[in-house]
C-alpha positions as CSV (number, residue, x, y, z in Angstrom):
1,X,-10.4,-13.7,13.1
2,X,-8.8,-12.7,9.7
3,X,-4.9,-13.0,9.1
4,X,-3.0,-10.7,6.5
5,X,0.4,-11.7,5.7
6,X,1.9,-9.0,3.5
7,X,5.1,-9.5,0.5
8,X,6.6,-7.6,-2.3
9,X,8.9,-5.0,0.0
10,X,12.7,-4.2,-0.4
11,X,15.0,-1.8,-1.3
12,X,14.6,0.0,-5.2
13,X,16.0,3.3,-6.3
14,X,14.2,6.4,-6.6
15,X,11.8,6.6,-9.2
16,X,11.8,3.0,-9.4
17,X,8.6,0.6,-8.9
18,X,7.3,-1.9,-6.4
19,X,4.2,-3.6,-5.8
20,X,2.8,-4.9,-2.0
21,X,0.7,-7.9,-1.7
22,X,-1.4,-8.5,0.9
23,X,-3.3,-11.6,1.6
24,X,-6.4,-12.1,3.7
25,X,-7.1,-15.5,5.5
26,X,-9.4,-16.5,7.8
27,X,-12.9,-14.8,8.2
28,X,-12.9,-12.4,5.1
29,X,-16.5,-12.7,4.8
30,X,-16.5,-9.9,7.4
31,X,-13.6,-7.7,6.1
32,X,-15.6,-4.2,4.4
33,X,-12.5,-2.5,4.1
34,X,-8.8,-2.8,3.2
35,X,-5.8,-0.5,3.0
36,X,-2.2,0.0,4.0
37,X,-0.7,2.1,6.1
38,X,3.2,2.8,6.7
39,X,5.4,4.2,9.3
40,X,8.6,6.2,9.4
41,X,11.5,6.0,12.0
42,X,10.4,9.2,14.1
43,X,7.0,9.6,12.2
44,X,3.3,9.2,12.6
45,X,1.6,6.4,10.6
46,X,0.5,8.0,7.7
47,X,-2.7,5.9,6.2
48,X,-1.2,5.7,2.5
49,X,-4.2,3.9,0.4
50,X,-7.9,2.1,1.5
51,X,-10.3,-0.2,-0.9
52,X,-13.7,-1.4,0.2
53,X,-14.1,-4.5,-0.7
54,X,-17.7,-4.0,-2.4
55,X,-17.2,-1.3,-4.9
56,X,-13.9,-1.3,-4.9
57,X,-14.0,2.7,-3.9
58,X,-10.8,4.0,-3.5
59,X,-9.0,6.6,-1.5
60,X,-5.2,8.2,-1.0
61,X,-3.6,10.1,1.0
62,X,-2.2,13.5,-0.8
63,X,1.8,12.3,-0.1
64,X,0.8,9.4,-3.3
65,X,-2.0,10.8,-5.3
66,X,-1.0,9.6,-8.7
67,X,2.1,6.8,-7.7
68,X,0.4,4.6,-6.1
69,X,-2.8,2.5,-6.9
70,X,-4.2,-0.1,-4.7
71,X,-6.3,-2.7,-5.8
72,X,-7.9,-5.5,-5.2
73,X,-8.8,-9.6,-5.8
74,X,-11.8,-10.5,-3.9
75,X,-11.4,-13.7,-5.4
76,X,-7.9,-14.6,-4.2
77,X,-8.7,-12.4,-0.7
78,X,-5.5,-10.2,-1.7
79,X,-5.2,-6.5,-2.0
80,X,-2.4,-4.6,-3.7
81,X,-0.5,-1.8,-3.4
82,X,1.4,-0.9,-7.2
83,X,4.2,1.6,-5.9
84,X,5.5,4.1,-9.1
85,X,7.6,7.0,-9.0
86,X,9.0,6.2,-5.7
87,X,10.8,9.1,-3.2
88,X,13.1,8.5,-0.5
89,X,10.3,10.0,1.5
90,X,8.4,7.0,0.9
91,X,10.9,5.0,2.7
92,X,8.7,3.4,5.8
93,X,7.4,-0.3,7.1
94,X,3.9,-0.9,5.1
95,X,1.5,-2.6,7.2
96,X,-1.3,-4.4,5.7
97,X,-4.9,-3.5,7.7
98,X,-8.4,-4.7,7.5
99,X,-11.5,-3.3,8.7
100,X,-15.0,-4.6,9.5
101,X,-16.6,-1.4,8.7
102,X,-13.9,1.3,7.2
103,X,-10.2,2.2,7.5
104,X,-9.7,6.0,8.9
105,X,-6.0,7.8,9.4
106,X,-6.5,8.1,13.5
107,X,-8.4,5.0,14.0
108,X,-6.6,1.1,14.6
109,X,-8.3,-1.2,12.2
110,X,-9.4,-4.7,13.6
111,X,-7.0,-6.6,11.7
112,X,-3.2,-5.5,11.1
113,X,-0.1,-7.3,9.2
114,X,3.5,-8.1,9.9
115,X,4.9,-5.3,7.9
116,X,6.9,-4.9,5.1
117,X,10.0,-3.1,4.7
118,X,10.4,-0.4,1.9
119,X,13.6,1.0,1.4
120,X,14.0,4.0,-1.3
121,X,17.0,5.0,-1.8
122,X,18.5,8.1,-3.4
């Protein structure tokens, strides 16, 4: 079993920056993938940002291509998620997910976190 227990949400302005942390406990040794994922009241869960953990190959979603960056610490187990230029668009609950193989928009990954609140405001 792996726990992620994400921090770092809140409530910033538009344009303004924040960066999610998300920290992996438990049986990383079989985590290949890691990501985040956020929701909207009234929305579908958009997958926002994925990392494998070997490589450290990247992908975004179109909505943040160019604000966000996720990265990662393999030795601290934690993933980030550096938030720039925010909208009020982004507003949404980031959930930290892991993934014994890979992280794909319509598919649950094994492992999910508590969620963390971001509030942009206008």
């Amino acid at each position: 079993q792996v726990q992620l227990v994400e921090s770092g949400g809140g409530l910033v302005q538009a344009g303004g920056s924040l960066r999610l942390s998300c920290a992996a406990s438990g049986s990383t040794f079989s985590i290949n993938a890691m990501g985040w994922f956020r929701q909207a009241p009234g929305k579908q869960r958009e997958l926002v940002a994925t990392i494998s953990t070997f490589g450290g190959r990247t992908n975004y979603a179109d909505s943040v291509k160019g604000r966000f960056t996720i990265s990662r610490d393999n030795a601290k187990n934690t993933v980030y998620l550096q938030m720039n230029s925010l909208k009020p668009e982004d507003t949404a609950v980031y959930y930290c997910a892991a993934d014994r193989t890979v992280l794909a928009p319509n598919l649950g990954p094994d492992y999910w976190g508590q969620g963390t609140q971001v509030t942009v405001s206008a």
